[in-house]
N, C-alpha and C positions, 0 to 999 in steps of 0.2 A: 276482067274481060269475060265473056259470055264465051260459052261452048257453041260450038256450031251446031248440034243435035237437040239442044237443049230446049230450045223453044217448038219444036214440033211434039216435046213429049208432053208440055206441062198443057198445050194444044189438043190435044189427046185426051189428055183426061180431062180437060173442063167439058169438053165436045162429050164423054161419056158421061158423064154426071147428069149434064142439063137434056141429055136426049131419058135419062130412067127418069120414069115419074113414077111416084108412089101413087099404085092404086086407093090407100087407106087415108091419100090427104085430101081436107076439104074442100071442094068445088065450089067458088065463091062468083057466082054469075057477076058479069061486068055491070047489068044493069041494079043489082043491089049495091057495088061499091062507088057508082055514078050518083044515084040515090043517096046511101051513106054522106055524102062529100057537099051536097048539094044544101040538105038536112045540115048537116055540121054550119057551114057557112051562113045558112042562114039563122041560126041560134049563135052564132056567135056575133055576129050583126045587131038582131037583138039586145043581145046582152051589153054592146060597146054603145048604142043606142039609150037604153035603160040608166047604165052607169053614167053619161054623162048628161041625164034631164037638172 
């Protein structure tokens, strides 16, 4: 059976976690990982295209 306090603490700390961002981590712009994805799908198209001529 769950603690009555219990879930306002573990609440806490995920809420502290995801608010610290590390200034030293990589800034990955949405329009290069929109890009990435797009690029990816369409080589692999190709590729399932190619495989089965």
């Amino acid at each position: 059976m769950a603690k009555k306090n219990e879930g306002f603490h573990s609440a806490a700390g995920l809420i502290r976690y995801f608010d610290s961002e590390d200034e030293k981590a990589p800034k990955i712009p949405a329009l290069a990982v929109l890009a990435t994805a797009i690029i990816l799908a369409i080589v692999v198209e190709l590729a399932h295209y190619m495989w089965h001529m």
